[in-house]
N, C-alpha and C positions, 0 to 999 in steps of 0.2 A: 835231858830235859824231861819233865815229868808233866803231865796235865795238870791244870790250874783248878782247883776245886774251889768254887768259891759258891757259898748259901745266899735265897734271897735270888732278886731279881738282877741279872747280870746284862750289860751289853756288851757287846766283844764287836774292836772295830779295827778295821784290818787297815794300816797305815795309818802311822803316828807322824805324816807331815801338819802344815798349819788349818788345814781341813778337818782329819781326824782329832785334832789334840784341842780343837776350839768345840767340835762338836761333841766331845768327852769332856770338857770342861763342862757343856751346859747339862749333861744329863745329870754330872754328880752334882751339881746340886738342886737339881729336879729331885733325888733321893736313890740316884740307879747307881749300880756298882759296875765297874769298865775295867775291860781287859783290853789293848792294845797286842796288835800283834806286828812286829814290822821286823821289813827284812835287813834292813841296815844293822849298824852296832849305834845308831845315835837318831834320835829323831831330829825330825823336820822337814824330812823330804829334799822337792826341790829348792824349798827356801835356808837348808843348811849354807854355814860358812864354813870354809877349812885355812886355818891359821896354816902358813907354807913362807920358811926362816923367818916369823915373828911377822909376817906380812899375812892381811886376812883378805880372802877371797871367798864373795859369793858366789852361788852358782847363778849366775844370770845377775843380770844390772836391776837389782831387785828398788822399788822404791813404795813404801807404804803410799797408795794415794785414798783419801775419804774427805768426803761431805758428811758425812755420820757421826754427828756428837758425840753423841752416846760409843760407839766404835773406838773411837780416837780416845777419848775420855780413860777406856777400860784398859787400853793399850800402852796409854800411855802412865796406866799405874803400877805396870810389870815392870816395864822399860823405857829407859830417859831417852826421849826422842830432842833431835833438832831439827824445826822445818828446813825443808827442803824445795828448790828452786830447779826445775830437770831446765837443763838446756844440751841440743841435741844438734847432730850435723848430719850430712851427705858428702862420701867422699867420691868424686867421681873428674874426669877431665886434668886428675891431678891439682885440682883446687877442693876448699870447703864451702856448703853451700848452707844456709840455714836449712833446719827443717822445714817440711812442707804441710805441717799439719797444725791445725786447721787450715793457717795461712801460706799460698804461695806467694813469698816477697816478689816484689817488683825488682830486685836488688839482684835476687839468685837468676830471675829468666834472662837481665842484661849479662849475664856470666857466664852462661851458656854458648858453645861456637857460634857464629854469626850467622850460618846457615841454619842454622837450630831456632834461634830467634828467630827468625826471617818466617818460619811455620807457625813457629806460637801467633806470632803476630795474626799473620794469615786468619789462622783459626781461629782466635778471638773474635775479632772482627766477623765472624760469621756465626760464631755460638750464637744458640739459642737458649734460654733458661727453660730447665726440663718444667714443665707443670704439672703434669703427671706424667713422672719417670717411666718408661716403660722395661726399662733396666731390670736384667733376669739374675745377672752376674760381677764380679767385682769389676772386673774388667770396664763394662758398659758404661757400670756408672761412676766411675772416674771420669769415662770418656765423653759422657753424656757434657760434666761438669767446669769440666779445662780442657777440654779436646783434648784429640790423638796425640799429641806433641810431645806436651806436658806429664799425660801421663805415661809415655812411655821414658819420658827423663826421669821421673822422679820418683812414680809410683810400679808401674807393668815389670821394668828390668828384676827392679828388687826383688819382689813378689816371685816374680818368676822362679829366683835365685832363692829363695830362703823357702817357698811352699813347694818347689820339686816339681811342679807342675804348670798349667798352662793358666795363668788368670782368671782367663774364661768359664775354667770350672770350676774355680772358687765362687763360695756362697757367697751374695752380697752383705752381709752379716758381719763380713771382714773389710767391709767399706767402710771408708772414713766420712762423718756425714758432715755436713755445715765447710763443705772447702769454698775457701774465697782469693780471691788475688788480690791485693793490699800492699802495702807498706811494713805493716807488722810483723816483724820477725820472730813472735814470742810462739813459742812452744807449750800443744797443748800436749797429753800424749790420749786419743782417742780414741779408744778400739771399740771391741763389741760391750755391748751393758753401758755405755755409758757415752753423752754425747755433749758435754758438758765439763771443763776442768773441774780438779778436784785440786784440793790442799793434798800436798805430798812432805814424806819425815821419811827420818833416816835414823837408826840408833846410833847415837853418840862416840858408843862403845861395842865391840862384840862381835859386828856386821852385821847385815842382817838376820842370822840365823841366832843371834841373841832373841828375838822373839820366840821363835820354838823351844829355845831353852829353858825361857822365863814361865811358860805353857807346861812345859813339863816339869818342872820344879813344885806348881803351884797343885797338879794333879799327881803328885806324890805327898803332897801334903793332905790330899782328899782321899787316901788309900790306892787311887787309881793302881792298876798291876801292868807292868809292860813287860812283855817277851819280844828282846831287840835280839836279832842275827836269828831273828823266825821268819820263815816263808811257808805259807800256805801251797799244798799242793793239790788238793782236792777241795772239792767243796759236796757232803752229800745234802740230799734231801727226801723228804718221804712224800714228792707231790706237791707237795700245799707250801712247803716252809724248810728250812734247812734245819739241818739236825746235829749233822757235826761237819768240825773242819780237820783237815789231815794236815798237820806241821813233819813233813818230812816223811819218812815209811812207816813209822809203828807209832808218836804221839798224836793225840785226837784232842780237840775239845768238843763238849759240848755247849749246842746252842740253846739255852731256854730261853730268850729274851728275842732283841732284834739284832742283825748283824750290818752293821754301817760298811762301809766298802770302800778305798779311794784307791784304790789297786784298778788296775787301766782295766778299760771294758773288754777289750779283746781277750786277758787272760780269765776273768771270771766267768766270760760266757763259755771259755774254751771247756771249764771246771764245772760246769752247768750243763754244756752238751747244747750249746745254743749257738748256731751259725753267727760270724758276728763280720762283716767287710768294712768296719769301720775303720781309719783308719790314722795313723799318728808319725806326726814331722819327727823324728830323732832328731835330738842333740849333744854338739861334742865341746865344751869350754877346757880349752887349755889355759893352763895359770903359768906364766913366766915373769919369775923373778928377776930385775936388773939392780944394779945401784939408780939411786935416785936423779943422780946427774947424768947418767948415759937415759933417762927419758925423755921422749920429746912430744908426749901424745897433748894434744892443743884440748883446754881446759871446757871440754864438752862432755857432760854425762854419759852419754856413749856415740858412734862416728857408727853411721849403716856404710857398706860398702858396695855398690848395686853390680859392681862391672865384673863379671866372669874372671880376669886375669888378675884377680886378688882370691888367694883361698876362701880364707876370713869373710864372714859376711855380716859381723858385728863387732865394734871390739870397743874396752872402757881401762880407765885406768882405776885400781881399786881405791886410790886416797881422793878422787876426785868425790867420793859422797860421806868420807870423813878422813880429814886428817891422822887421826888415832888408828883409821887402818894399815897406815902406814910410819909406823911409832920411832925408825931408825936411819939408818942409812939406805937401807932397799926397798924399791917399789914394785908395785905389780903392776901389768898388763894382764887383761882377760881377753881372747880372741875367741869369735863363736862360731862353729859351723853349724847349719842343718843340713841335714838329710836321710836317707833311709838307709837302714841296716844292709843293704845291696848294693851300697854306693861305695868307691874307692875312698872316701875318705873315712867312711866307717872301717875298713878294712886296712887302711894306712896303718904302719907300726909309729907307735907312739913317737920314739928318736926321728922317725924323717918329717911326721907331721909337723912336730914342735919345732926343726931341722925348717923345712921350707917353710912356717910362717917368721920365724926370727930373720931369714933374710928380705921377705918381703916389707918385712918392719922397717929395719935397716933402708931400703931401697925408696922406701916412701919418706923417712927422715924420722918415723915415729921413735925407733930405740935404737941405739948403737954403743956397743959396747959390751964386758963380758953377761951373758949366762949365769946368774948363780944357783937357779936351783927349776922348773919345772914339773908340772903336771898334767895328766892330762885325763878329762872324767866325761865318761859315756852315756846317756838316758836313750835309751830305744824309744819311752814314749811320754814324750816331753810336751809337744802341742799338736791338740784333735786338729784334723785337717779337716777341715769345713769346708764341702765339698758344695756342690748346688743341691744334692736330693741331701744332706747327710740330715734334716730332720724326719723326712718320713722314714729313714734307717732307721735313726736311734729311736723313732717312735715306736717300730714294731719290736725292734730288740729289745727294749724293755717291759714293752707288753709282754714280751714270751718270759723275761727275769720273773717279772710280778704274778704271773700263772704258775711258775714252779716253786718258786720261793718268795710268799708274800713277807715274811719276815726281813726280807734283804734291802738294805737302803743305801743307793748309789751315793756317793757326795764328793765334792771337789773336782778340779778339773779333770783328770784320767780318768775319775771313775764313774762323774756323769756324761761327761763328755762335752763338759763348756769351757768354752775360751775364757774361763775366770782371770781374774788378776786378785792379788793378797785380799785388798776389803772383803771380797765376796766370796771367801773361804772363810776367815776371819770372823764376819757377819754372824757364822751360825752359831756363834757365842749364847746370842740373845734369839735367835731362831726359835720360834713352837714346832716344839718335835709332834706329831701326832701319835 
């Protein structure tokens, strides 16, 4: 590979998922010339899909959600969407429970063992509505809002199980706001940015990862330059601003522009020489292919599984958010685990992982029958753990980026370090860059 020479004002952005490739759309035509550098052989990050015997799987149960006209409008002239309706379960007790967010049904807590009930009750009946929360942690203010019970049924096990850690020291940021007990069973899906449903779409065709395809098709039509099966392995600077990047031992570019970043924080500060303890949940999606009639996953967007004695701690079937993903006689299941690169399932060989969740499928009633084909794919740092201090962290870590290298601009989820979902990557389409 040879350095990219390119005349004229250049911006070079390190990860071409739907973060970099939206925010390289708006510069070109602001009038900037962009060079992409990514380590994959295909952009899109983690919103690629990987076609597996003619069956498409996303990485993650990916689902476009926006209130942004304008967003949706632009999106929707790359690639033919169909709205989309998310409906979601809890499998626990060996039954399914609706989802719990915004609303916990009246439906789900009579479902519960009897003894179990017997506390919700209890503590209902004694709640108080918070009026000024004094809630420090996610934990509290769940508990503040449907008591101990509750949240330990539906909200604390999960949690626990998917962020590796103790509730408690998760930021409240990852608290779900507006919970009520009701009748309503409908599914909002609620995370941080946002506390209010949005309209959700699906591509039609392609899976998800047809959007970053459509992104990059349309920034090769704008000369855009992309170096895929590139990895950055240095980054210098002269004090003030970075100057070049090292792809490998001996190619260099240079920076005369700004350099966009969505490569996780912990590696660029490592390349900067900047302490960084921030820190990120890994993810592992296994993809198993079955025939269509050995499936038995019940017609839910995706099934959380909160109870320790199931590996899996998320799992979907790929034709449940388009038909077309599944064009033949075989379907897929996606099974998800988190956890950190020091954990045994990180370290599990691929055959026994794939090996123990097909029997626990089997044993719960989801798939039975042969195997035809399997995958299995790793992200070290898939989602920021939002910890309680983790904004005065990333506050100072990035004051120390911004003093050595004012030219360098964090974006997307790993590389700013927010719990984004698609819109608000997406979003920087239309963004004013400064």
């Amino acid at each position: 590979m040879r350095p990219v020479q390119m005349k004229g004002s250049v911006s070079v952005i390190m990860g071409a998922g739907l973060a970099g490739l939206s925010i390289g759309l708006n510069l070109t035509q602001r009038g900037s010339r962009v060079v992409f550098i990514e380590k994959e052989s295909e952009v899109g990050g983690l919103g690629r899909s990987h076609p597996l015997q003619n069956v498409i799987f996303d990485y993650g149960p990916h689902v476009l959600r926006s209130s942004d006209g304008n967003l949706v409008e632009w999106i929707s002239s790359l690639v033919k969407f169909r709205q989309y309706h998310t409906k979601a379960a809890i499998y626990k007790y060996g039954k399914l429970f609706d989802f719990v967010i915004p609303v916990i049904p009246w439906s789900d807590i009579s479902r519960l063992p009897s003894s179990v009930v017997s506390k919700v009750q209890a503590e209902l009946r004694n709640l108080k509505a918070p009026a000024a929360s004094g809630a420090t942690n996610f934990q509290d203010f769940i508990i503040e809002r449907v008591g101990a019970t509750l949240y330990r049924e539906f909200f604390g096990e999960y949690s626990a199980k998917w962020w590796g850690v103790s509730p408690k020291s998760l930021s409240i940021d990852l608290a779900p706001r507006g919970l009520v007990i009701g009748n309503d069973a409908s599914y909002a899906h609620i995370t941080t940015g946002f506390v209010v449903p949005k309209r959700e779409f699906y591509p039609e065709t392609g899976g998800y990862g047809s959007i970053g395809q459509a992104l990059y098709k349309v920034l090769l039509g704008k000369d855009a330059k992309f170096l895929l099966n590139s990895k950055v392995t240095d980054i210098e600077t002269d004090g003030q601003s970075v100057t070049e990047l090292w792809l490998g031992d001996s190619d260099k570019i240079k920076i005369v522009d700004r350099l966009f970043s969505s490569v996780p924080l912990p590696i660029v500060c490592s390349m900067l020489g900047i302490q960084c303890d921030l820190r990120f949940r890994s993810h592992i999606a296994c993809f198993l292919v079955f025939p269509k009639n050995a499936i038995s996953v019940p017609p839910f967007s995706w099934i959380y599984f909160p109870e320790e004695s199931v590996t899996f701690h998320r799992l979907y079937r790929t034709g449940e958010f388009s038909e077309n993903n599944e064009p033949g006689r075989l379907g897929g299941i996606v099974a998800e685990l988190a956890c950190f690169p020091n954990d045994p399932q990180w370290k599990m060989k691929e055959q026994d992982l794939i090996q123990k969740i097909r029997v626990e499928l089997s044993e719960i009633g989801f798939a039975r029958g042969p195997l035809k084909s399997w995958k299995v794919m790793r992200e070290e740092y898939s989602y920021p753990l939002l910890e309680l201090d983790y904004k005065e962290r990333k506050h100072e870590i990035m004051k120390k980026i911004k003093e050595r290298a004012q030219n360098f601009v964090p974006i997307g989820r790993s590389g700013a370090f927010n719990y984004w979902n698609s819109d608000s990557v997406l979003s920087y389409f239309n963004t004013e860059i400064n």
